[in-house]
ROPALO-511523 format. One record per atom (N, C-alpha, C): x, y, z; residue in one letter. Coordinates in steps of 0.2 Angstrom, whole numbers, padded with zeros to 4 digits, always signed. Layout:
N
XYZa/...
***
This chain:
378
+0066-0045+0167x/+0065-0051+0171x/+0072-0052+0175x/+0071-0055+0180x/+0076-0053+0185x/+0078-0063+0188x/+0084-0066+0187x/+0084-0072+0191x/+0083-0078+0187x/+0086-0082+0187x/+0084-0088+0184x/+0075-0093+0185x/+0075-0091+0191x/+0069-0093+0193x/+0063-0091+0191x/+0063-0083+0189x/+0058-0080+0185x/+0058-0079+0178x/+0065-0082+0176x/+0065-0083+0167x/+0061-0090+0166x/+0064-0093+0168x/+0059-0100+0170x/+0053-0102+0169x/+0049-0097+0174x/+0044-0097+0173x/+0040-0095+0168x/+0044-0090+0167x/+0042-0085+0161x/+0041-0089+0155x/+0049-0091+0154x/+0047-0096+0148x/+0044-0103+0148x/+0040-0106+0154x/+0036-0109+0153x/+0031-0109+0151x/+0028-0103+0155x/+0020-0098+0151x/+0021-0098+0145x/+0024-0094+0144x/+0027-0094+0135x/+0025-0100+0131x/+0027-0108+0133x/+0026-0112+0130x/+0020-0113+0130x/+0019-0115+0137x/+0011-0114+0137x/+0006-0112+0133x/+0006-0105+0133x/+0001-0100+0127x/+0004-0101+0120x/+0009-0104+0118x/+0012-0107+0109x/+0007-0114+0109x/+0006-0118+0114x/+0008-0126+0114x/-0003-0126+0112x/-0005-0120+0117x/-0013-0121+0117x/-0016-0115+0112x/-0012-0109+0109x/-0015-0105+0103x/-0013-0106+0099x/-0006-0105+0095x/-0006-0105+0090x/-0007-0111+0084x/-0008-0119+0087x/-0008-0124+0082x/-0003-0125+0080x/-0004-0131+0076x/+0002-0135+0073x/+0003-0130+0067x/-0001-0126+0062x/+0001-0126+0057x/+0005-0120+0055x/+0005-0113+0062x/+0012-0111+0062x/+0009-0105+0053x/+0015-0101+0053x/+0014-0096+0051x/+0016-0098+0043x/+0009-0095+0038x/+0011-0099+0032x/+0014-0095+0025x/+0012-0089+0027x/+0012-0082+0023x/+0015-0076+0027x/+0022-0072+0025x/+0022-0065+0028x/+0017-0062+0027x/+0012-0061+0023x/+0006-0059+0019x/+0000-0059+0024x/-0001-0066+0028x/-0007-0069+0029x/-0011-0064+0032x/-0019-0068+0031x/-0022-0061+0033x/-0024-0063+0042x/-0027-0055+0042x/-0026-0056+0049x/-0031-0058+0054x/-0033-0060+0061x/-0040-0062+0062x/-0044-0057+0064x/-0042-0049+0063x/-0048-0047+0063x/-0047-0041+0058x/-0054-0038+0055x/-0052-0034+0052x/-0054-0025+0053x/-0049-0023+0056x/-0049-0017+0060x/-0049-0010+0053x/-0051-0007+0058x/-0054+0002+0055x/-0044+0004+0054x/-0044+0006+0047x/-0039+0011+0048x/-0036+0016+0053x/-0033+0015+0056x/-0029+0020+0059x/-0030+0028+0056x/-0031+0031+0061x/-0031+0040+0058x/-0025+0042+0057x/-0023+0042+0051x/-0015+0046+0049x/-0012+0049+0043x/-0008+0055+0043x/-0007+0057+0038x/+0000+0057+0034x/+0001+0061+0030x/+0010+0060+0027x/+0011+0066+0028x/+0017+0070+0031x/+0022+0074+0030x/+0028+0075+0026x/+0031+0075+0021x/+0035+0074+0018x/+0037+0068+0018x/+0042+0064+0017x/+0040+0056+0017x/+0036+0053+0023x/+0036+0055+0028x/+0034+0054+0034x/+0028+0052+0035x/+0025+0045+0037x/+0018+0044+0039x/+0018+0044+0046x/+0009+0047+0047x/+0010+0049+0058x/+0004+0045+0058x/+0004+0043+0063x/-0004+0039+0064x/-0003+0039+0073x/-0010+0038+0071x/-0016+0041+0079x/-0014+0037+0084x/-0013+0039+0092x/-0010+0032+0095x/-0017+0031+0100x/-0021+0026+0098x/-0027+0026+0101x/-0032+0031+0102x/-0034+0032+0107x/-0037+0037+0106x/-0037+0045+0109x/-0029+0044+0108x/-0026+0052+0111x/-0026+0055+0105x/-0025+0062+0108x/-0024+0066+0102x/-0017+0067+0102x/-0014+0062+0100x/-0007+0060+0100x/-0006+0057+0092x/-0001+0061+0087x/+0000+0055+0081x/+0007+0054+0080x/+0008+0050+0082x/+0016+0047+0080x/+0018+0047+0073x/+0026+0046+0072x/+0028+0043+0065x/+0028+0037+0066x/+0029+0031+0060x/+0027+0026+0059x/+0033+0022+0061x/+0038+0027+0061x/+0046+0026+0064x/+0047+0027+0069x/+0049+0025+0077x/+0052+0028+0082x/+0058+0027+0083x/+0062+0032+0090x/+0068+0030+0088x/+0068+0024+0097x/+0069+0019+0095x/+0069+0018+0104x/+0077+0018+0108x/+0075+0015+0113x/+0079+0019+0117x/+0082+0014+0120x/+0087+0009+0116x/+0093+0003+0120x/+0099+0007+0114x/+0106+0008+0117x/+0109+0013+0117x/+0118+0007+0113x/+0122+0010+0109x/+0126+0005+0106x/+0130+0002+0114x/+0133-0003+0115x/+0134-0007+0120x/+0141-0005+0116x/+0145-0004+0111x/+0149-0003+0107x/+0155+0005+0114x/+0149+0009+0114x/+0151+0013+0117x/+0150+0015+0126x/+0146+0009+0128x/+0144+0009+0135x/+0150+0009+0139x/+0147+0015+0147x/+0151+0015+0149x/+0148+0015+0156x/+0148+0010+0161x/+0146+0008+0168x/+0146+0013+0171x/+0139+0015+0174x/+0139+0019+0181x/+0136+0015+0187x/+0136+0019+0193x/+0131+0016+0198x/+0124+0015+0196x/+0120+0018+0190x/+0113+0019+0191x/+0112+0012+0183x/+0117+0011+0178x/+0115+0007+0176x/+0121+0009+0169x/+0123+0014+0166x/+0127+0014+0159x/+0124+0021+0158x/+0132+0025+0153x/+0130+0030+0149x/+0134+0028+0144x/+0134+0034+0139x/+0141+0031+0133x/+0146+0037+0135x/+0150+0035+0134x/+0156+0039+0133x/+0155+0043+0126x/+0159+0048+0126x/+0159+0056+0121x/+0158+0055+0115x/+0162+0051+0112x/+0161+0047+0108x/+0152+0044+0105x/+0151+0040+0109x/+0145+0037+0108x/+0137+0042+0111x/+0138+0046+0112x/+0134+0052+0114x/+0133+0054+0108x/+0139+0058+0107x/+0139+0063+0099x/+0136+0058+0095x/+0138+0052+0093x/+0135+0047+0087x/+0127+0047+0087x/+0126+0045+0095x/+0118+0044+0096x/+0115+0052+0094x/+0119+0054+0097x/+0115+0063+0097x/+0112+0063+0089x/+0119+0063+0084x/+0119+0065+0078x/+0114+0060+0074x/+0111+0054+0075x/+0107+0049+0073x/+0100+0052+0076x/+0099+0054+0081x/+0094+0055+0082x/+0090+0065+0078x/+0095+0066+0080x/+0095+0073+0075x/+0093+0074+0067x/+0097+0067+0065x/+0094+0065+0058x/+0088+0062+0058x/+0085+0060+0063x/+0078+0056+0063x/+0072+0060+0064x/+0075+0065+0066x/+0071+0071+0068x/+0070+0075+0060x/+0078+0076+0057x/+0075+0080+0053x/+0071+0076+0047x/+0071+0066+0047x/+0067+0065+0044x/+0060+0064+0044x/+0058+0067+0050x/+0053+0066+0052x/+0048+0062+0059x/+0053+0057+0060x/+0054+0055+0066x/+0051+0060+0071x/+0046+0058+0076x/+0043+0064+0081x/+0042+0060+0088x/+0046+0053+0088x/+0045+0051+0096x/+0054+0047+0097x/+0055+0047+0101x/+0060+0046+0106x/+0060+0042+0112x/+0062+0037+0114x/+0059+0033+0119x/+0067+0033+0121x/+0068+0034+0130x/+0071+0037+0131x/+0073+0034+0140x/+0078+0030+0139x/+0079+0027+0146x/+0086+0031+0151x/+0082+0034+0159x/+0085+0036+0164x/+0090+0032+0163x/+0091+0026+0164x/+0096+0023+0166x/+0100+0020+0162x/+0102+0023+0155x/+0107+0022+0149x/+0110+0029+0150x/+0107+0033+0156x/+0110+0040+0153x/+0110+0044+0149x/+0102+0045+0148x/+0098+0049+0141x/+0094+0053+0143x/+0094+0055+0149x/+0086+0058+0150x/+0092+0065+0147x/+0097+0068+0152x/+0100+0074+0151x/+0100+0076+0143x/+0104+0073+0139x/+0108+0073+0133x/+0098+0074+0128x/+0093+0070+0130x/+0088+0071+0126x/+0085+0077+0126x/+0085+0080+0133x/+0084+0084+0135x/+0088+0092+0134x/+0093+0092+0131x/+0096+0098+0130x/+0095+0097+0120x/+0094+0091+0119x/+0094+0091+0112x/+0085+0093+0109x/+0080+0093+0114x/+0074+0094+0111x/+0072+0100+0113x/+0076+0105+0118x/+0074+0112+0119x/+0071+0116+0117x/+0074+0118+0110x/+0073+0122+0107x/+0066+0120+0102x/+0066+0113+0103x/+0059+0110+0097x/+0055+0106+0102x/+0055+0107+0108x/+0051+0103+0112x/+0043+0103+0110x/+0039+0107+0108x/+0033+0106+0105x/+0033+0099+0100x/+0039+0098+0096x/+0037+0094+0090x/+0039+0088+0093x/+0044+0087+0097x/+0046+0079+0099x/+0043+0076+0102x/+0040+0071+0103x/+0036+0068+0110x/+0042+0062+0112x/+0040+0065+0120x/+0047+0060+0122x/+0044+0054+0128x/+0044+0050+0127x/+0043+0041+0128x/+0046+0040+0134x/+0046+0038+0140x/+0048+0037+0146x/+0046+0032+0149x/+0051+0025+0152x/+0050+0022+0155x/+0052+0021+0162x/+0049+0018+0169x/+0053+0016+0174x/+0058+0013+0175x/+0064+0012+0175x/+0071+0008+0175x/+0072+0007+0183x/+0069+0009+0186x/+0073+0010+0194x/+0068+0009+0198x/+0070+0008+0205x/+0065+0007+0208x/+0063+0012+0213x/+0061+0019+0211x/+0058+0023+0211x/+0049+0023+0211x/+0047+0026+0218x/+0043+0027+0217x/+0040+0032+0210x/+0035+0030+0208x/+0030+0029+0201x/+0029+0036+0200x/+0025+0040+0207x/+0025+0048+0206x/+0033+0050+0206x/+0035+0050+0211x/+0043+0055+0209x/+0046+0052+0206x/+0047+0047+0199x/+0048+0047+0193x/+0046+0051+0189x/+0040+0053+0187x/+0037+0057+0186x/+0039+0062+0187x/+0039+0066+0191x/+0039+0073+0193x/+0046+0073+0190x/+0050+0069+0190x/+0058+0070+0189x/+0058+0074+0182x/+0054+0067+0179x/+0053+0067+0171x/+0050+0073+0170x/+0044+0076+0173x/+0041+0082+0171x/+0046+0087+0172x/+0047+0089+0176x/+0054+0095+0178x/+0059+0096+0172x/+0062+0088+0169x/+0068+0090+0166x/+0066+0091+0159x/+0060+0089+0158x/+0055+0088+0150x/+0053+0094+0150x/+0048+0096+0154x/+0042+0100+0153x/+0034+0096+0156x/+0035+0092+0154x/+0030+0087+0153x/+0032+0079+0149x/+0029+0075+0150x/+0031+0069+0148x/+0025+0067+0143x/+0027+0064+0135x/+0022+0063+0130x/+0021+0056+0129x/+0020+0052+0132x/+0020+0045+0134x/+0025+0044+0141x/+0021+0039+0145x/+0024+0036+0152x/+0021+0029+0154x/+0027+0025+0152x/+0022+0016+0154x/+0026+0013+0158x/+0023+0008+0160x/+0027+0005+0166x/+0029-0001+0162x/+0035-0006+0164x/+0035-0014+0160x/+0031-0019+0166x/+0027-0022+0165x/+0022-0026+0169x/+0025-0032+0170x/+0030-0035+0170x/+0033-0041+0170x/+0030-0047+0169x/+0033-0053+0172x/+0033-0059+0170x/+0027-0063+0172x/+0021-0058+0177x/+0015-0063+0181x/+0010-0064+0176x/+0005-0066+0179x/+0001-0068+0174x/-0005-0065+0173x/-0005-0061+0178x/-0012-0057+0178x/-0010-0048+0180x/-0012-0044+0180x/-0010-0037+0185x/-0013-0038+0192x/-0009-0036+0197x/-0009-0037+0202x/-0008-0030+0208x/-0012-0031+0214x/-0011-0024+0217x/-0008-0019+0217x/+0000-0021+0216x/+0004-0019+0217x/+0007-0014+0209x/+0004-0017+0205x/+0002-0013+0197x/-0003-0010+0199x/-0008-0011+0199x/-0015-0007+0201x/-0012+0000+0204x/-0008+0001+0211x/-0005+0005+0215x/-0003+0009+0211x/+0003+0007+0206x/+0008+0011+0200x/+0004+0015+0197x/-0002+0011+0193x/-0009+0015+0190x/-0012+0021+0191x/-0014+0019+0199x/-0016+0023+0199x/-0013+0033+0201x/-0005+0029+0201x/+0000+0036+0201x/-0002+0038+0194x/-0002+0035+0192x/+0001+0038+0183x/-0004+0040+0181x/-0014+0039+0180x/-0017+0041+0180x/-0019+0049+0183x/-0018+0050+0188x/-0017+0055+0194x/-0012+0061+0189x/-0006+0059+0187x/-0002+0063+0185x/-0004+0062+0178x/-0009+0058+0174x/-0009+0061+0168x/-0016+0067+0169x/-0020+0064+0173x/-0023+0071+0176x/-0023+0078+0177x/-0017+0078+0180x/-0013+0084+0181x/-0010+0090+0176x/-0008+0085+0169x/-0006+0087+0164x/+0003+0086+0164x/+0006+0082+0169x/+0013+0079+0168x/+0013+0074+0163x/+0008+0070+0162x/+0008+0065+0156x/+0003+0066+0152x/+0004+0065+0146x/-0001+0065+0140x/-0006+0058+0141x/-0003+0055+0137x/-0004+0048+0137x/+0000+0042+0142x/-0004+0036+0144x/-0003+0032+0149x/-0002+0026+0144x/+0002+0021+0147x/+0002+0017+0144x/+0007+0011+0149x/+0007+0004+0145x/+0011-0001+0147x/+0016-0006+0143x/+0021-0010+0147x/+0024-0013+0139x/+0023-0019+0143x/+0022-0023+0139x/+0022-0031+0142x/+0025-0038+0137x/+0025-0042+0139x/+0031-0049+0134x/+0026-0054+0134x/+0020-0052+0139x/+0015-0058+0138x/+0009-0060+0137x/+0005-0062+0135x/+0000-0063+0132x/-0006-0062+0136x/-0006-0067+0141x/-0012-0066+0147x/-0008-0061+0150x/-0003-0057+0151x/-0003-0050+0156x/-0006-0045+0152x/-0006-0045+0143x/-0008-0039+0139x/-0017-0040+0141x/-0021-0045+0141x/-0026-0046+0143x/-0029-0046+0147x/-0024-0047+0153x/-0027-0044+0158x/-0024-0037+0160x/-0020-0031+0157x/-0022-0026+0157x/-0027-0023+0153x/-0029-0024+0148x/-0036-0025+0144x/-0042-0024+0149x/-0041-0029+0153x/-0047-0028+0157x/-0047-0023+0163x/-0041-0024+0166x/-0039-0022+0174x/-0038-0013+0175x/-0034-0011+0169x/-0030-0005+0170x/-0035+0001+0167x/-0038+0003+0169x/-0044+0009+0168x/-0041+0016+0164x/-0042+0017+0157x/-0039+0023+0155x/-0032+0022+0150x/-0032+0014+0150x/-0025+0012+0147x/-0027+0014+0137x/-0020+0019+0139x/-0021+0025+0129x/-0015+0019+0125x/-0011+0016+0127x/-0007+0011+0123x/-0005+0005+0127x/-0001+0000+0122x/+0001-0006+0123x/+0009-0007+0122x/+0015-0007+0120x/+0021-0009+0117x/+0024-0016+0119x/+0021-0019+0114x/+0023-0027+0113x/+0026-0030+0108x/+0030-0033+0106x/+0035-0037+0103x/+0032-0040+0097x/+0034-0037+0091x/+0033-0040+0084x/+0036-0039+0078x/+0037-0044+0074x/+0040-0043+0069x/+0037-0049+0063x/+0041-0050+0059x/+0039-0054+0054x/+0039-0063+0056x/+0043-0063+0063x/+0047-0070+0064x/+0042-0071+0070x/+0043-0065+0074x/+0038-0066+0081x/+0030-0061+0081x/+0025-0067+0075x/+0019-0060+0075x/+0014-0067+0077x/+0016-0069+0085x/+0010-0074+0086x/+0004-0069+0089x/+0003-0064+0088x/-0001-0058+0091x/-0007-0057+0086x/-0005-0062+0080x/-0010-0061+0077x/-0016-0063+0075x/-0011-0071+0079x/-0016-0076+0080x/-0020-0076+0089x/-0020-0071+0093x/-0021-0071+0098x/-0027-0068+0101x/-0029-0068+0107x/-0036-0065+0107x/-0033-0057+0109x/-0028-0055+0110x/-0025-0049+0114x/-0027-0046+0108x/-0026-0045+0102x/-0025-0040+0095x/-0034-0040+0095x/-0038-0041+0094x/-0045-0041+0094x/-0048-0037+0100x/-0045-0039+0106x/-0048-0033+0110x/-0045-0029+0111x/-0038-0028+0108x/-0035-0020+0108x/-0039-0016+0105x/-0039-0021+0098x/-0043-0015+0094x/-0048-0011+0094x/-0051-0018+0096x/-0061-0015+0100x/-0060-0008+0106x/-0058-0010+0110x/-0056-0005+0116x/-0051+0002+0112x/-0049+0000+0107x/-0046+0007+0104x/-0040+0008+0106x/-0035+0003+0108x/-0030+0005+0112x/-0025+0004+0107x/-0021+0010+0108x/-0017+0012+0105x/-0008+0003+0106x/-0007+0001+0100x/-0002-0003+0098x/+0006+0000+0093x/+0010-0001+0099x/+0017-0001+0096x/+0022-0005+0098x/+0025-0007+0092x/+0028-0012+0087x/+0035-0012+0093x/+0037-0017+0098x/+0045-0014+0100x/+0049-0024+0097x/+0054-0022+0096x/+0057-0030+0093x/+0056-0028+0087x/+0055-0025+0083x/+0053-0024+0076x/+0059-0029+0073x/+0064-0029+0073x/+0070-0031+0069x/+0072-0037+0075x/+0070-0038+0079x/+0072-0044+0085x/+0080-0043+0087x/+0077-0035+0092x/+0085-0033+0092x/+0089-0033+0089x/+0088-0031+0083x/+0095-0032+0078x/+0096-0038+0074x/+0092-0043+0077x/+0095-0050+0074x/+0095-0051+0068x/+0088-0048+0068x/+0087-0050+0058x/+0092-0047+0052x/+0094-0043+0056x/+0100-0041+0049x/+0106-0048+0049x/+0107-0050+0054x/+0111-0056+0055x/+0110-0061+0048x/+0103-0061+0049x/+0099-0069+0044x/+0100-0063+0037x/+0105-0059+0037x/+0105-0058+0028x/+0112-0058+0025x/+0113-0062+0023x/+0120-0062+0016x/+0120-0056+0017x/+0117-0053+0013x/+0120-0046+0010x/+0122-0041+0014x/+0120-0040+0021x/+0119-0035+0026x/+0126-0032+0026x/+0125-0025+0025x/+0131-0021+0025x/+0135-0020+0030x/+0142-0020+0032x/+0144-0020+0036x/+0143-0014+0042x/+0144-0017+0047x/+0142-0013+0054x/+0135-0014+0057x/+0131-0017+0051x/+0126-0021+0053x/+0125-0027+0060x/+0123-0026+0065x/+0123-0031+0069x/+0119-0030+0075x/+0116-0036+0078x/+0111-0036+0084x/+0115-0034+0089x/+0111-0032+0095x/+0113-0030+0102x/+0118-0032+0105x/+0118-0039+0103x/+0124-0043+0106x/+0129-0045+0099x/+0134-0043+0099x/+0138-0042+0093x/+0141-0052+0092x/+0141-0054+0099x/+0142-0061+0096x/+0139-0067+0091x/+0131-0062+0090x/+0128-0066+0085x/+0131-0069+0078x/+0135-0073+0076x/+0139-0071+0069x/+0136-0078+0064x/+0131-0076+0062x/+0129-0083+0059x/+0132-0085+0054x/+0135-0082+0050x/+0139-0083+0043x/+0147-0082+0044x/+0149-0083+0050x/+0156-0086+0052x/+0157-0091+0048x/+0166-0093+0047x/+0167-0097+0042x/+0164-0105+0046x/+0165-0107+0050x/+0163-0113+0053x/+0154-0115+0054x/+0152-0110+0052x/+0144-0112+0051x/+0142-0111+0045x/+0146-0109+0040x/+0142-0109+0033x/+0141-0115+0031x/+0143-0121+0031x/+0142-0127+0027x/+0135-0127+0030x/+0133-0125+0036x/+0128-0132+0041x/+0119-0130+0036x/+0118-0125+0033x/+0111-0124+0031x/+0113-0121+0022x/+0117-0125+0019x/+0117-0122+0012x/+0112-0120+0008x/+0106-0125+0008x/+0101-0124+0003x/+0096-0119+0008x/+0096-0117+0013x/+0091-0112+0015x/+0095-0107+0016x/+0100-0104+0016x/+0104-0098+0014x/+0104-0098+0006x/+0105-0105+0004x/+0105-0101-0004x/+0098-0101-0008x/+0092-0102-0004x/+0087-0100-0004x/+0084-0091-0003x/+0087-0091+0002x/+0087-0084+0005x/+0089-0079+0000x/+0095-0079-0002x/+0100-0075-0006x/+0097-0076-0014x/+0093-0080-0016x/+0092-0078-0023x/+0086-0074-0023x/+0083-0075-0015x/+0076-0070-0016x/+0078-0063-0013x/+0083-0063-0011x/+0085-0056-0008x/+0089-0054-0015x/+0091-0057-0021x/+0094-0055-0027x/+0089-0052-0030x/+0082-0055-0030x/+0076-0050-0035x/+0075-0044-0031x/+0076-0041-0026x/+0077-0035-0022x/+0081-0034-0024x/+0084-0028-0027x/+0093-0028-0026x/+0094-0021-0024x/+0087-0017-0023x/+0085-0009-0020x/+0085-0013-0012x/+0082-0018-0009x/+0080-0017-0006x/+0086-0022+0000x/+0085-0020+0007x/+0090-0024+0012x/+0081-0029+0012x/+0085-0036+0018x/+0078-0039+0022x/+0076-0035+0029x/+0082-0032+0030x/+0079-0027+0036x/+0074-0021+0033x/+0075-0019+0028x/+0069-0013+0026x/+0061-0019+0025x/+0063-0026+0019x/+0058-0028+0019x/+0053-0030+0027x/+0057-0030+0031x/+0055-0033+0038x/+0051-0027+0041x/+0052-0021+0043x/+0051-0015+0043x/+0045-0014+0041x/+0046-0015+0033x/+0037-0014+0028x/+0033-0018+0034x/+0033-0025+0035x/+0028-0028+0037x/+0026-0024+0042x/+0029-0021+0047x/+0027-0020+0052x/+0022-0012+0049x/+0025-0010+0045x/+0022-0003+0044x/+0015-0006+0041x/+0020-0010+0038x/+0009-0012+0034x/+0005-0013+0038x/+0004-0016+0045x/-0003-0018+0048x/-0004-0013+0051x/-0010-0012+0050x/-0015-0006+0048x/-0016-0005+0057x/-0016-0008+0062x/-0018-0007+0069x/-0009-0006+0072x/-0005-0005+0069x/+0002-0003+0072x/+0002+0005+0072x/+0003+0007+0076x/+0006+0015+0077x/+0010+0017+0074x/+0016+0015+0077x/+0024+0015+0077x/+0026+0009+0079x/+0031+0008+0074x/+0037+0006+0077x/+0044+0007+0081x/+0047+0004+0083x/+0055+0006+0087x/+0059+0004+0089x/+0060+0002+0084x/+0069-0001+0083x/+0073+0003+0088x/+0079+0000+0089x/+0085+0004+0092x/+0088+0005+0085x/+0091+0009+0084x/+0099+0010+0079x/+0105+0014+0081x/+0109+0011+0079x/+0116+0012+0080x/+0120+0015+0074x/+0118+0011+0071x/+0123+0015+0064x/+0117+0018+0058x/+0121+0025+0055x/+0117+0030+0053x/+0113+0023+0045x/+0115+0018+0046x/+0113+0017+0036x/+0106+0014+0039x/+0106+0010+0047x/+0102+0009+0050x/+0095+0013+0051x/+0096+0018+0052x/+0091+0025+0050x/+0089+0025+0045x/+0094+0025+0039x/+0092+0028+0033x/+0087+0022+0030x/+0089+0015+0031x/+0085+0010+0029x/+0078+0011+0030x/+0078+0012+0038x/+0073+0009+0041x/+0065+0015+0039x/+0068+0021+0038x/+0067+0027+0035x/+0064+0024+0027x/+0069+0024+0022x/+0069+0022+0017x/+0062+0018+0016x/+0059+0013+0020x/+0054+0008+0020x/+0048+0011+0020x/+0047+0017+0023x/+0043+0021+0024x/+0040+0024+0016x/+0046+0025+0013x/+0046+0030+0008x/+0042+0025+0002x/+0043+0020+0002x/+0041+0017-0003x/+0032+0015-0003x/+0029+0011-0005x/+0024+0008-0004x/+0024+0003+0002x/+0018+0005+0005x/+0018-0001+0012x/+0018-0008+0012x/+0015-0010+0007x/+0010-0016+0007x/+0019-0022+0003x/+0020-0027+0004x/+0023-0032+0003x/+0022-0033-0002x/+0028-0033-0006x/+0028-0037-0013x/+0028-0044-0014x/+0029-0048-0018x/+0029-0054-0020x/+0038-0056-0018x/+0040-0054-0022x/+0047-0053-0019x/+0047-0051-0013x/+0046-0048-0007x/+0047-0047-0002x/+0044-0051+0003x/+0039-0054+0002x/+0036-0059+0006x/+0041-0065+0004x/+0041-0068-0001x/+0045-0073-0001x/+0054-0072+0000x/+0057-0067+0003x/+0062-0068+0007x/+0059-0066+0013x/+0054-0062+0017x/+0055-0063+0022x/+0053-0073+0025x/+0048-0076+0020x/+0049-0083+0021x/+0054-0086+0022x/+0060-0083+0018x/+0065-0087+0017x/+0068-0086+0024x/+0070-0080+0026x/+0074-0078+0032x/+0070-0082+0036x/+0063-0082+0040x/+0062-0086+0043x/+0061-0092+0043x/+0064-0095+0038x/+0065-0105+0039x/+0072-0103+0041x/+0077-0098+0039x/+0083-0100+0041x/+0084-0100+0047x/+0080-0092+0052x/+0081-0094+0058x/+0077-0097+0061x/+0073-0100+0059x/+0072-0108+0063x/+0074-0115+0062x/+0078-0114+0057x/+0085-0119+0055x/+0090-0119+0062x/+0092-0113+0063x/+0096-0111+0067x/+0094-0112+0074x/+0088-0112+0076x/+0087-0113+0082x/+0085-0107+0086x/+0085-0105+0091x/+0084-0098+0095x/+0093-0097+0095x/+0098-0098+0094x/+0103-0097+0094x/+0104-0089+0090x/+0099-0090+0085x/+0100-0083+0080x/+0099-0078+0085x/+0097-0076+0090x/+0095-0072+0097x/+0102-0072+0099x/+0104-0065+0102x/+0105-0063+0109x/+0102-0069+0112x/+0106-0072+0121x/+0104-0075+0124x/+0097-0073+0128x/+0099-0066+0129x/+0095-0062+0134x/+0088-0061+0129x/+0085-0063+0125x/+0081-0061+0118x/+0079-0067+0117x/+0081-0072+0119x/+0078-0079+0117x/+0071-0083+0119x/+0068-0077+0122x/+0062-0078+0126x/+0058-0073+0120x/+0059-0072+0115x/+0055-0072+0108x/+0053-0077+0105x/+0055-0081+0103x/+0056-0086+0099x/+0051-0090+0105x/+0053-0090+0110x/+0048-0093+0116x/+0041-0093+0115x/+0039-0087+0115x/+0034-0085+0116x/+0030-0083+0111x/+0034-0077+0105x/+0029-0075+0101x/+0030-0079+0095x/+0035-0083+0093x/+0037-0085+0085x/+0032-0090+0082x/+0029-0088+0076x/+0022-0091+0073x/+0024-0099+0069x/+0031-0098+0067x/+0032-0106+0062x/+0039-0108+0066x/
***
């Protein structure tokens, strides 16, 4: 989203669609059930690793992605938009290497962080096994994006556009489509797809966008008003493939944990909730938090956060960004255990979500606070 003018608007819709779907009575169980009850996903296990069907390609992902917003720790500005300096290359290289050897099989993977090269010299050798995720960042025409991507790849194993802030798709998306269709035609794209932030835009790609194999919309345990919406109901029916992006609310949820080890931290590193000058202000919902994150003592809130997304039986994948390697191993870890929510796990992800709505949308990244806007259930 581009401009004060179109944040605005943005986040009016947003209220709109919270103010006239979801109710007053807000999200009352991380457990709750869903409103539709959908066919299990086709998927199997490889060594810890679970792959599931992405709609109705013959594509199956892990349950884990790696995505693709890059440490800001290490950013180094160019004309096209940031790369990381040597340093933070090696680091990402060496994280994604390890995600790979656990299993890990998609990479989602943005021109304009400076990733297309560095991904591309690291999947050569295993190019069969990797599927590499690509979105438009630039304002490049839609085919010779493509072709770019095809050339340096081989081919491209997911390609989606971000549909922005309107309300319906519009000629000018239809135009984009019908490039990307043509080139998955062709065989430079596998799979087609779209990412969207808004409700009546994922619906009206639903209807509009002819051929559409995925969706990547924003969910997690804090922002799952998707479940109470009409979009999830006809994704399913129509078969269209769903991935999980916000899974941790850019990093934020490790925030909302006492425990979170250090190096832990959202995108915007100034989020500091448990600075000394904010601890007095919510004691009895942090010390609510902290004694149900104590009957966990295996587990982080970021792994319990994760499960949920892995448990809903119509999510593909998820895809977090990470930055630091314990952030892999966690988010991994969550995988390995049982999917399903325990008692103890549900009642701290409740707890973290009264904290961050104690706090306000404050708990966000500024740039991020168009979640709590739009998707957040209580």
């Amino acid at each position: 989203m581009n401009g004060h003018s179109s944040r605005r608007k943005f986040l009016g819709q947003c209220a709109g669609l919270v103010a006239g779907g979801l109710g007053a009575g807000g999200l009352v169980d991380a457990c709750h059930a869903l409103p539709v009850d959908p066919a299990p996903i086709r998927a199997y296990r490889r060594g810890g690793m679970l792959y599931r069907r992405l709609g109705h390609t013959d594509l199956f992902i892990s349950a884990l992605s790696f995505g693709s917003h890059t440490n800001p720790t290490y950013r180094v500005a160019t004309d096209y938009g940031s790369m990381l300096n040597d340093e933070g290359q090696a680091r990402r290289d060496r994280h994604i290497a390890k995600a790979l050897d656990q299993g890990v099989n998609m990479v989602d993977v943005y021109e304009n962080a400076g990733q297309w090269q560095p991904m591309a010299r690291m999947v050569k050798p295993k190019r069969e096994k990797v599927l590499i995720s690509i979105c438009r960042q630039t304002d490049q025409l839609v085919s010779q994006h493509i072709d770019a991507a095809a050339r340096l790849f081989g081919h491209v194993d997911l390609y989606r556009i971000y549909l922005g802030d309107g309300p319906r798709v519009d000629d000018s998306i239809l135009e984009q489509w019908d490039a990307i269709r043509r080139a998955r035609k062709t065989g430079k794209v596998r799979a087609i797809g779209v990412a969207v932030h808004l409700e009546s835009m994922m619906l009206s790609a639903l209807d509009e966008l002819e051929g559409l194999d995925y969706i990547m919309f924003p969910y997690n345990f804090i922002h799952a008003r998707a479940d109470y919406s009409q979009f999830l109901p006809r994704a399913i029916e129509k078969g269209v493939g769903l991935i999980a992006i916000k899974p941790l609310a850019a990093g934020s949820i490790a925030k909302l944990d006492p425990r979170a080890r250090p190096g832990s931290q959202p995108e915007d590193s100034r989020i500091l909730l448990y600075k000394k000058a904010n601890r007095p202000v919510l004691p009895a919902v942090v010390k609510k938090l902290t004694e149900n994150l104590d009957r966990m003592p295996n587990e982080s809130l970021c792994q319990a956060a994760m499960r949920f997304v892995y448990s809903r039986p119509f999510i593909a994948t998820a895809m977090p960004g990470m930055f630091q390697e314990h952030e892999l191993d966690e988010n991994y870890a969550a995988i390995l255990r049982h999917l399903e929510l325990s008692r103890n796990e549900n009642d701290a992800l409740n707890a973290a979500r009264r904290l961050s709505g104690a706090w306000g949308s404050t708990w966000l990244p500024r740039h991020y606070r168009w979640l709590d806007h739009c998707w957040r259930t209580s």
